[in-house]
N, C-alpha and C positions, 0 to 999 in steps of 0.2 A: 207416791203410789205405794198403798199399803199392799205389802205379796206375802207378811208373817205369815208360817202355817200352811204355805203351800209346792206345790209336789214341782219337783225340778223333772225336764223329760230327759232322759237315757239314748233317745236319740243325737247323738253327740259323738263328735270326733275329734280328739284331741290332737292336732298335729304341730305343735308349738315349739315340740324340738326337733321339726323337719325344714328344711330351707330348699324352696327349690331354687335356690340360686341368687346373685343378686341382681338386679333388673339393670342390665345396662344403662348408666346414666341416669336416673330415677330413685331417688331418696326422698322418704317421708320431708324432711323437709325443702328440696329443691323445687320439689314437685307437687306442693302441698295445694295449689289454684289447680291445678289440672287434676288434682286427685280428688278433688272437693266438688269440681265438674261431674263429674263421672260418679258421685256417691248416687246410692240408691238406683247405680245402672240396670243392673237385674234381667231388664229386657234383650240385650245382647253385647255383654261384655265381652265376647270375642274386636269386637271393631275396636276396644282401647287397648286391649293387646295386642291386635297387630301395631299398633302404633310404639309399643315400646318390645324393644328386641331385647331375647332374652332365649338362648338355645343349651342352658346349661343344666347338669343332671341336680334332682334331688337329693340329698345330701342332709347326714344324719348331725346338728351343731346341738353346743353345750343350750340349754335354757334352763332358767328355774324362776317360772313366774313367781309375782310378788302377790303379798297379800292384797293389796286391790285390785289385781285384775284375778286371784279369784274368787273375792267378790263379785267380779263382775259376771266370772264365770258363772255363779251361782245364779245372780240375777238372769244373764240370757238364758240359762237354760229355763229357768221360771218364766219367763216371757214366752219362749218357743213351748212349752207343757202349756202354755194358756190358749195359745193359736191353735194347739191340738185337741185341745176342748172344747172351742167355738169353733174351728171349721169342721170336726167330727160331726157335731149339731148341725150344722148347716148345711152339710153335703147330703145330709142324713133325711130331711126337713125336702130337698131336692132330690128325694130318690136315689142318689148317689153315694160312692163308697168314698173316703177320703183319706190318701194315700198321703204321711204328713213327711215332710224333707228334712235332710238330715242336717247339722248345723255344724260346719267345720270349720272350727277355731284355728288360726296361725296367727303366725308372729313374722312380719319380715316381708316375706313372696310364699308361695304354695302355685303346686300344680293341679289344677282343677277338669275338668271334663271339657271347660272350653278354652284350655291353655294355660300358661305360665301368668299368674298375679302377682301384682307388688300391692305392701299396704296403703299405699300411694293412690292406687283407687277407690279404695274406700269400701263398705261391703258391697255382695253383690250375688246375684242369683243364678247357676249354670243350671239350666234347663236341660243338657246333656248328662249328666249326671243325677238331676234334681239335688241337689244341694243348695243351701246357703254359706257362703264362705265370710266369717268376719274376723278382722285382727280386731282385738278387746282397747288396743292402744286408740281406737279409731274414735272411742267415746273419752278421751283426754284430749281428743284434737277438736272433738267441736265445741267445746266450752269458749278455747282457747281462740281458734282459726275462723268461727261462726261466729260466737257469742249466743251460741245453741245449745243450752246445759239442762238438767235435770234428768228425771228417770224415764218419764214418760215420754222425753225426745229421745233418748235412748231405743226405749219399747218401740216405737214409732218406726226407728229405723227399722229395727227386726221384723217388726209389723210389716213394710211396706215390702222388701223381702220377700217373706212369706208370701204377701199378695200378689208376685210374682207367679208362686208356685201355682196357687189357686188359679191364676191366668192359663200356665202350661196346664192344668188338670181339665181347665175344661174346651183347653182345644183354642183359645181365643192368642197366644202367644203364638203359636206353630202357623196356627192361619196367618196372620199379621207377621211373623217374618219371612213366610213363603210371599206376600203382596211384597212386603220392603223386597225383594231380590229381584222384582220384575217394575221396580220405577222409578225415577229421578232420583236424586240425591237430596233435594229439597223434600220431595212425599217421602222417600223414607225417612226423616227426621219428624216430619209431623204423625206418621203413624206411629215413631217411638214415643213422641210426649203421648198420644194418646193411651199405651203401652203403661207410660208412668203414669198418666191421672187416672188410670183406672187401678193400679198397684197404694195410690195415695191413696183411694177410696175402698181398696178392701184392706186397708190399715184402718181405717176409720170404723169400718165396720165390726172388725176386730174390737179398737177401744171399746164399741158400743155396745156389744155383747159382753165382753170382758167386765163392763161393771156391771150389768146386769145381773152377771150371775154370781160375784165373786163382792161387787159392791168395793173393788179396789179403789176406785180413782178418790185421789185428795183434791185440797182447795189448789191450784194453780198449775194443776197438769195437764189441763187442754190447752193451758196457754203455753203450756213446753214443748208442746207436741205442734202446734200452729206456728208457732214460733220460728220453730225446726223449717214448716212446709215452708216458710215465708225468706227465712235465709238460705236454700240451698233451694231458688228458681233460678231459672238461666239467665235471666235478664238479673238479678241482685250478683250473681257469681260473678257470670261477665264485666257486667258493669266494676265491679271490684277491683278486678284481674285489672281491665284494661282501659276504664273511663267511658266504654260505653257499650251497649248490646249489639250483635247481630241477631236478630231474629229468624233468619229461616235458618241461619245454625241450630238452632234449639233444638235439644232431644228429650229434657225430660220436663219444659212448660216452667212459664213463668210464675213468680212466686203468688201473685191473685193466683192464676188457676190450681198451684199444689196445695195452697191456703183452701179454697174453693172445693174442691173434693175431696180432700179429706174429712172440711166440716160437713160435709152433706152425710159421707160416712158414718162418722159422730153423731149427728142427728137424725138418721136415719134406722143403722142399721141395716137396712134394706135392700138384699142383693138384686132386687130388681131396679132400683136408681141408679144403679153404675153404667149406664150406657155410655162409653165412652167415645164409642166409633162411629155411630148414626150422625150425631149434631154439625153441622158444618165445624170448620174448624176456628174461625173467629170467633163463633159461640161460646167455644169448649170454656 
């Protein structure tokens, strides 16, 4: 993914030498299958935080990142200034103002608008705060823990993120977790994969405009980015973890369907293909 020559956004929060704490029991590496689960949660990471307890103050520790993670820094902030220029156009294109979220880097755990995180979960989207929260260590684990590498899976992740926020902005998040609060445990799982296939799909939307207008994408970056959707479904993760899927567990859609909407994305474009809630759910 060629990004020479282009403008990093200023929306950014550095909190890398804040800790809030350490997560009870929960280490990048103990908990690296249930952190890998939970990547790209966005739609309501309160539910994996109440799962790991953690009631300790934020806390000022030594850090001094290295020079690849700020590279890396460099790179997401270039990825979220690109998201800020294709959803500006597109909210814009729909009458609409677009309010872009803020990007808060940690290292370790952070306290966020919907509670205490460990990097253990991977990034992820408070819609309470509108922020996206990402440890940078988290694109060293997916080469490694996936076999999910390059730049464009990287963008992807921030990408889908973002399409989170796009979700909260237009009212389709708050609607869809006020339903999850009024039904089974099973339907709220499948309103959250619909939650994530429509966040895959305005990631996609993003790549789509992104090289249109910028003419970024190299030879083998859709396949980084598909690559990505296809290793972090619930049924690849599970099956991993533990020899085989539960299905109505699922919360963010098996890897055909995050594979499936994000290429519609890609070749699309088109914020009117993302229907994500209408189709029955065997469809999706």
């Amino acid at each position: 993914m060629d990004l020479s020559g282009r403008r990093r956004s200023t929306n950014v929060e550095d909190r890398r030498g804040k800790s809030a704490g350490k997560i009870a029991g929960v280490g990048i590496g103990g908990a690296i299958i249930a952190g890998l689960i939970a990547l790209l949660l966005g739609g309501n990471p309160s539910e994996v935080m109440q799962q790991i307890s953690s009631q300790q103050q934020t806390q000022q520790t030594e850090y001094t990142p290295t020079e690849q993670e700020e590279q890396l820094r460099e790179f997401a902030e270039k990825i979220l200034a690109s998201t800020e220029d294709v959803w500006n156009d597109q909210f814009k294109r729909m009458g609409k103002t677009y309010t872009p979220p803020k990007l808060v880097l940690f290292h370790g755990s952070v306290q966020s608008g919907c509670g205490n995180a460990s990097s253990a979960m991977g990034p992820f989207y408070c819609s309470a705060d509108q922020c996206v929260y990402l440890d940078l260590d988290f694109f060293n684990e997916m080469p490694k823990s996936l076999g999910a590498g390059g730049d464009f899976a990287y963008a992807y992740v921030i990408a889908h993120e973002v399409g989170h926020h796009v979700e909260h902005l237009l009212g389709v998040l708050g609607d869809a977790h006020a339903k999850m609060a009024r039904v089974s445990e099973e339907e709220k799982n499948r309103i959250s994969v619909r939650i994530e296939l429509l966040a895959d799909f305005y990631a996609g939307v993003w790549g789509y405009h992104e090289n249109k207008m910028f003419g970024s994408l190299e030879d083998g970056d859709l396949e980084e980015a598909i690559n990505a959707a296809q290793k972090i479904g619930d049924d690849y993760l599970q099956k991993n973890a533990r020899g085989y899927a539960t299905p109505e567990s699922f919360t963010h859609g098996t890897s055909a369907q995050r594979m499936r909407w994000l290429k519609k994305g890609l070749s699309t474009g088109d914020m009117s293909k993302g229907d994500t809630f209408t189709p029955a759910y065997n469809t999706l």
